[in-house]
Backbone bond lengths (Angstrom), bond angles and torsions (degrees), N, CA, C in turn:
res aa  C-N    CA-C-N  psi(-1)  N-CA   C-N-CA  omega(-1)  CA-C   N-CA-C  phi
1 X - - - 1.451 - - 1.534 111.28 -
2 X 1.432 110.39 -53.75 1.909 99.11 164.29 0.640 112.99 -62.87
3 X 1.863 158.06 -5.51 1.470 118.60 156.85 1.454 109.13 -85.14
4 X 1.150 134.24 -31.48 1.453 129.22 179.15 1.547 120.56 -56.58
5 X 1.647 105.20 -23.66 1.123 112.23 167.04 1.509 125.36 -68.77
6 X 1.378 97.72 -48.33 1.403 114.75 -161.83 1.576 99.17 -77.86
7 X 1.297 119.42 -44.12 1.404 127.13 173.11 2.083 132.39 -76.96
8 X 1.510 90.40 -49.11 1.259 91.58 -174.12 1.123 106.13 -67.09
9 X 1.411 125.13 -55.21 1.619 146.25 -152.09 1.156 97.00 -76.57
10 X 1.912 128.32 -49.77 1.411 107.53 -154.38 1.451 104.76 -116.90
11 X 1.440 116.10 -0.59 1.686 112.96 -175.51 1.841 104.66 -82.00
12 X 1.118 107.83 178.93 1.181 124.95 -176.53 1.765 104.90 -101.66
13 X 1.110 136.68 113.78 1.345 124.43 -178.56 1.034 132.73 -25.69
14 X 1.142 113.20 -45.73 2.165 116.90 176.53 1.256 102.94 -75.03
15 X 1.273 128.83 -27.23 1.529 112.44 170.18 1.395 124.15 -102.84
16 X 1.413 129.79 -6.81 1.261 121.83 146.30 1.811 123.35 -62.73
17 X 1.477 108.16 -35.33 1.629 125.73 -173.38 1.548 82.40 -61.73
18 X 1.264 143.08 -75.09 1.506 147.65 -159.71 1.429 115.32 -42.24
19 X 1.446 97.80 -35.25 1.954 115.55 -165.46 1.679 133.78 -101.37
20 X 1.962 75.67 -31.89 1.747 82.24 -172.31 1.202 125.51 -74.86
21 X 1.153 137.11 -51.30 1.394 135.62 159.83 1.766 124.48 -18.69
22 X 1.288 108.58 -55.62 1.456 114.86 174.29 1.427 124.38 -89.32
23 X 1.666 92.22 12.12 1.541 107.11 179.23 1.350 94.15 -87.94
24 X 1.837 97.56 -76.11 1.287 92.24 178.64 1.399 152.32 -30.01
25 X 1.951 100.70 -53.42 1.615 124.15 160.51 1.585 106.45 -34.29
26 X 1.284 113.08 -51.31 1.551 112.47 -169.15 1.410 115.15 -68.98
27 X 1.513 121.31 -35.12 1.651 131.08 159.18 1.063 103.31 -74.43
28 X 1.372 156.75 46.79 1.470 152.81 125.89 1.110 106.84 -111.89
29 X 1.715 126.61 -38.93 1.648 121.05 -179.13 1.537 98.81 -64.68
30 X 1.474 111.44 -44.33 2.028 103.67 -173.98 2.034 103.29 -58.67
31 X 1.407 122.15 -38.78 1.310 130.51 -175.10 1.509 104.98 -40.11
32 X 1.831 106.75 -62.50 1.147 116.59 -167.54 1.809 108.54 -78.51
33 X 1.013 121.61 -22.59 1.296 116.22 -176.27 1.932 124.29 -95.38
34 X 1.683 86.03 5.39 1.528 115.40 167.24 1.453 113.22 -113.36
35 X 2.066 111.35 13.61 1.263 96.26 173.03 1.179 122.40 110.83
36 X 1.367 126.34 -47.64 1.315 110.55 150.53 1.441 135.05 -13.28
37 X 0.969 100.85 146.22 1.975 107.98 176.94 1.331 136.74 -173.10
38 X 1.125 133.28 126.05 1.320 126.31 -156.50 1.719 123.79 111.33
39 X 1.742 110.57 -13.05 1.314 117.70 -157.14 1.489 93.95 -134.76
40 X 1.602 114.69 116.37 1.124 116.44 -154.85 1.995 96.43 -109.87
41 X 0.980 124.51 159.28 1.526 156.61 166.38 1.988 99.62 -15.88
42 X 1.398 102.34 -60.04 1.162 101.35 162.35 1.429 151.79 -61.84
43 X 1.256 90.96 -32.59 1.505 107.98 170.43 1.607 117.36 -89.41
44 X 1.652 110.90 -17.93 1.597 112.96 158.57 1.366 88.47 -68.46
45 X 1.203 138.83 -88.35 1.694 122.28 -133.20 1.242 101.39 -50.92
46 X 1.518 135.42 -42.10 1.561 144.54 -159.81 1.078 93.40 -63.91
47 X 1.247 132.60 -41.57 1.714 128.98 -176.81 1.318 108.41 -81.36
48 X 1.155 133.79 -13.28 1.665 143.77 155.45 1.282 124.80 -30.58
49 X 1.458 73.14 -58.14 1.845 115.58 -161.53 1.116 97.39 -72.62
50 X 1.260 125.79 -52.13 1.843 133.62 -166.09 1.565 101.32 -72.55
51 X 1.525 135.70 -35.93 1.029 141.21 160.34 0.941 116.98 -69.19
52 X 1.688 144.90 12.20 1.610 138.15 119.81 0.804 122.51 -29.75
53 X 1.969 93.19 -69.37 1.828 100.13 -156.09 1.286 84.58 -62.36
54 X 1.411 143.21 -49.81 1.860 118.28 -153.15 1.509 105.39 -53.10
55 X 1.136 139.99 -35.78 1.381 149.30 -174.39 1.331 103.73 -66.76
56 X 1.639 126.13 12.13 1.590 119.84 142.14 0.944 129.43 -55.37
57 X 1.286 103.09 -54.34 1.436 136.72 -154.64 2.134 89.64 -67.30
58 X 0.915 122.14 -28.92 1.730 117.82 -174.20 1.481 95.33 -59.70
59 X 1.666 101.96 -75.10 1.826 105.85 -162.11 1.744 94.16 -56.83
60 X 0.440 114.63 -68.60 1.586 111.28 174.14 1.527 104.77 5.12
61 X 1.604 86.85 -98.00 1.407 107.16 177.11 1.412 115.38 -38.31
62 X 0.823 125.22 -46.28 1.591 131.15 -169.73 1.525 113.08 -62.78
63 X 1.327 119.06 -39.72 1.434 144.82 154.73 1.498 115.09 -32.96
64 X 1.699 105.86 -63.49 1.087 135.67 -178.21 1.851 111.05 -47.75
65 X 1.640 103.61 -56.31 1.039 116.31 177.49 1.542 115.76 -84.89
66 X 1.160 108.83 27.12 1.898 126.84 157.09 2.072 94.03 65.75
67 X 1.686 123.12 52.65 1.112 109.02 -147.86 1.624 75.62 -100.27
68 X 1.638 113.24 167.56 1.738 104.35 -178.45 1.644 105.29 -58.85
69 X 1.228 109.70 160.51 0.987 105.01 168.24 1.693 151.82 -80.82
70 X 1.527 81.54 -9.24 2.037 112.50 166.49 2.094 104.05 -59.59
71 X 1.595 106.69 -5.86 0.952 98.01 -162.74 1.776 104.78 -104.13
72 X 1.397 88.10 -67.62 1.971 97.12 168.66 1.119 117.03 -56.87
73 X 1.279 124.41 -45.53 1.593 133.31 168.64 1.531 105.23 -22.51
74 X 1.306 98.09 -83.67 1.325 103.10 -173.37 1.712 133.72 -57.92
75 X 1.447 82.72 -27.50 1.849 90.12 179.44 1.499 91.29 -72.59
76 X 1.426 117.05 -32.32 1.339 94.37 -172.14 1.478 134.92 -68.64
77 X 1.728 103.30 -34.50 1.352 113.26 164.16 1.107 124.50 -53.89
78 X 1.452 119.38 -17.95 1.441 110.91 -172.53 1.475 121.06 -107.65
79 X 1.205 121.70 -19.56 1.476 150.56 121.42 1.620 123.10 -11.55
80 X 1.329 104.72 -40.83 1.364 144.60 -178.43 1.730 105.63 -75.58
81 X 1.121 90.52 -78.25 1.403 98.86 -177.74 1.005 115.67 -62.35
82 X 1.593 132.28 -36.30 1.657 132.92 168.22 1.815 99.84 -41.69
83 X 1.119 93.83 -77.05 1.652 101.45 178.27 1.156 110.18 -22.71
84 X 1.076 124.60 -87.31 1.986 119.28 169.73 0.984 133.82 -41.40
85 X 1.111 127.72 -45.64 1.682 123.66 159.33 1.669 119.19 -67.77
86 X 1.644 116.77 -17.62 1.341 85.47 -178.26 1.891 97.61 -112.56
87 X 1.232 116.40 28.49 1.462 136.28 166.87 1.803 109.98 68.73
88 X 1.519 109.88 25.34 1.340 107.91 -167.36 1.686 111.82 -65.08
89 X 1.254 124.36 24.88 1.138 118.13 153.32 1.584 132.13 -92.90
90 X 1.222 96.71 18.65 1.823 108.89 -174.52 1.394 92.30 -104.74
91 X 1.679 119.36 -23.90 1.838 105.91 173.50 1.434 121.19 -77.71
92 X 1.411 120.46 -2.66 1.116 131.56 -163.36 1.566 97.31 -106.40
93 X 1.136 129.03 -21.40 1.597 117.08 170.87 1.559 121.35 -81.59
């Protein structure tokens, strides 16, 4: 959930697209080399992915709570675009 936050919600697309992958990869190699076990490469990114879509629910909310709109706006677009580029509508079927 903190990287989806920190990335999906608040990066700008060309610089999350550049980063995230070897972001992520690198928070699963520290997982497993702190011990983890049992939870393979795939099922980290899939849980990535699923921690997008929750990162609706922010601009949303933020909206909700009458926040300016320079603010949700943008988280939302970018939130947005995570979603599409990293195809999180195939977890939802």
């Amino acid at each position: 959930d903190d990287l989806a936050y920190m990335m999906a919600l608040n990066w700008m697309p060309e610089c999350r697209r550049s980063m995230e992958y070897s972001l992520v990869r690198q928070y699963y190699d520290s997982l497993c080399s702190f011990g983890v076990e049992n939870y393979s490469w795939q099922e980290c990114w899939n849980d990535y992915r699923l921690s997008v879509i929750q990162m609706f629910f922010i601009p949303i909310h933020q909206w909700y709570r009458d926040l300016a709109p320079w603010l949700w706006y943008s988280n939302f677009e970018c939130v947005t675009a995570a979603f599409r580029d990293l195809n999180c509508a195939d977890l939802l079927s």
